[in-house]
ROGUKOL-789533 format. One record per residue (C-alpha): x, y, z; residue number from 1. Coordinates in nm, 4 decimals. Layout:
BEGIN
+----------+----------+----------+-----+
!       px !       py !       pz ! seq !
+----------+----------+----------+-----+
!        X !        Y !        Z ! NUM !
...
+----------+----------+----------+-----+
! end
This chain:
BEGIN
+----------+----------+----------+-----+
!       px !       py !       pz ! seq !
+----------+----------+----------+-----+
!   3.3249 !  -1.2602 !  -0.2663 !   1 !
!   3.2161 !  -1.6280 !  -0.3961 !   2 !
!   2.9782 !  -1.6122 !  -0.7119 !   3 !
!   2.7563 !  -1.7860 !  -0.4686 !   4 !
!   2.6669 !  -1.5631 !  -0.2273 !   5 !
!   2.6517 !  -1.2743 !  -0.4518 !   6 !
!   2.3460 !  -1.4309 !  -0.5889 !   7 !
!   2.2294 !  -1.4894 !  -0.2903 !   8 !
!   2.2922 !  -1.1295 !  -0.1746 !   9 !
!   2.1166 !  -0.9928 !  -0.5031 !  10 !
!   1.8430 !  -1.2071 !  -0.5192 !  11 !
!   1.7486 !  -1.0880 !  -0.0729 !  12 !
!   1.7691 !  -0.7103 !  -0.1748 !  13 !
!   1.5207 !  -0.7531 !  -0.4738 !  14 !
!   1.2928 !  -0.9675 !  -0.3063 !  15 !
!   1.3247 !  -0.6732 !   0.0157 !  16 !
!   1.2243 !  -0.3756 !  -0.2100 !  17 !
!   0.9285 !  -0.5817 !  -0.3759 !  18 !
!   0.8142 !  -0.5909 !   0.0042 !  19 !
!   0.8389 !  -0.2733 !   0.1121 !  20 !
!   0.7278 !  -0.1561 !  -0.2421 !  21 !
!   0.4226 !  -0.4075 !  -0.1748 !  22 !
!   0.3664 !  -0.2466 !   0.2200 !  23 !
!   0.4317 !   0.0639 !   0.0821 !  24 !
!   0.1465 !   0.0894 !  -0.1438 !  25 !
!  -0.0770 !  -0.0551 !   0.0926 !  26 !
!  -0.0203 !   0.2072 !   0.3448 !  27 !
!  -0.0132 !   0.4925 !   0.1377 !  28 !
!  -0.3524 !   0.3904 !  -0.0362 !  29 !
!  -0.5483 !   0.3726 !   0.3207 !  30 !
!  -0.4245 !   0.6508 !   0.4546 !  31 !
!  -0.4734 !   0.8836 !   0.1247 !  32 !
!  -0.8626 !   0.7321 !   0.1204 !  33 !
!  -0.8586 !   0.8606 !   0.5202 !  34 !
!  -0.7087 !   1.1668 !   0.4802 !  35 !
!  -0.9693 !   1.2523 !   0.1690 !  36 !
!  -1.2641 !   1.1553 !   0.3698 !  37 !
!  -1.1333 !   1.3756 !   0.6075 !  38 !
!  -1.1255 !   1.6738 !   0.4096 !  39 !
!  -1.5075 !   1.6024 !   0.2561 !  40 !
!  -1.5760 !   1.5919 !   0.6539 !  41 !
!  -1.3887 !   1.8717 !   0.6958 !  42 !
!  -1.5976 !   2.0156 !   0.4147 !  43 !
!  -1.9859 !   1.9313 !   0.4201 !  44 !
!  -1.9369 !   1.9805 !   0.7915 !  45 !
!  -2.0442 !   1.5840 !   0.8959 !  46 !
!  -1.8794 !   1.4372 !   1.1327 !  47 !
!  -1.7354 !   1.0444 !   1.0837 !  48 !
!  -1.9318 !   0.9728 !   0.7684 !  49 !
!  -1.6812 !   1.0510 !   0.4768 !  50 !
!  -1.3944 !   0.9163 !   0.7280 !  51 !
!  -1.5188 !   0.6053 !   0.7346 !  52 !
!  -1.5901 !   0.5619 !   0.3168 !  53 !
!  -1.2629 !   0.7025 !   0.2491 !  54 !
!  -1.0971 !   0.4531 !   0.5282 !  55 !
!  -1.3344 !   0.1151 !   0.3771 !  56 !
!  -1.2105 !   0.2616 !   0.0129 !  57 !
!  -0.8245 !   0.3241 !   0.1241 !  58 !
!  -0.8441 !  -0.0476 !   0.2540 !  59 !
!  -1.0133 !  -0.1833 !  -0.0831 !  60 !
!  -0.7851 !   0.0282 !  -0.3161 !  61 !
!  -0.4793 !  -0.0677 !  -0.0883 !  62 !
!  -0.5670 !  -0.5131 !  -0.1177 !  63 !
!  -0.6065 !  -0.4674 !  -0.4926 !  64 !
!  -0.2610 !  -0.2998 !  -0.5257 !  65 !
!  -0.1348 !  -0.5906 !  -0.3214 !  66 !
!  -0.3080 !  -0.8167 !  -0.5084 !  67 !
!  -0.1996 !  -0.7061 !  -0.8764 !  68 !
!   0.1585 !  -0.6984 !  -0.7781 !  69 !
!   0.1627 !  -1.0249 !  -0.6380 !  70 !
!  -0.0372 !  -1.1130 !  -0.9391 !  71 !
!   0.2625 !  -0.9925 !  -1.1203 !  72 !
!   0.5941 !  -1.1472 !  -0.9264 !  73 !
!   0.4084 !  -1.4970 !  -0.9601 !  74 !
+----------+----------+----------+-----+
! end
C-alpha cells in the first residue's frame, strides 16, 4: 500500500472515533440526566417534573462535553 494512502487511511479512522467519541458522550449524558429524573419521579411520586430537569440538565451536561472536546481537537 502507497505511503500515501496509508496516511490518508490513518488520519479517516482517528478523525471517525473522535466523532463517535464526540456523539457518544452527548447521548449518554442526556439520557443518564433522563433516566435520573426518572428515578426521583419514580421516587417522590411526581409525575413529569424531575423528567424534565434531568432531560434540560442531560442536554446542558451533554453540549458542554461537546464543546470541551472540540475545544480540545482545535
Amino acid at each position: 500500500m502507497k505511503e500515501d494512502t496509508k496516511k490518508f487511511l490513518k488520519e479517516l479512522f482517528s478523525g471517525g472515533y473522535r466523532a463517535s467519541a464526540i456523539g457518544m458522550s452527548l447521548v449518554i449524558a442526556i439520557f443518564l440526566g433522563a433516566f435520573l429524573g426518572y428515578l426521583l419521579d419514580n421516587y417522590f411520586g411526581t409525575k413529569y417534573v424531575f423528567k424534565i430537569v434531568g432531560l434540560i440538565l442531560g442536554i446542558i451536561a451533554g453540549f458542554r462535553n461537546v464543546y470541551t472536546m472540540g475545544k480540545k481537537l482545535k
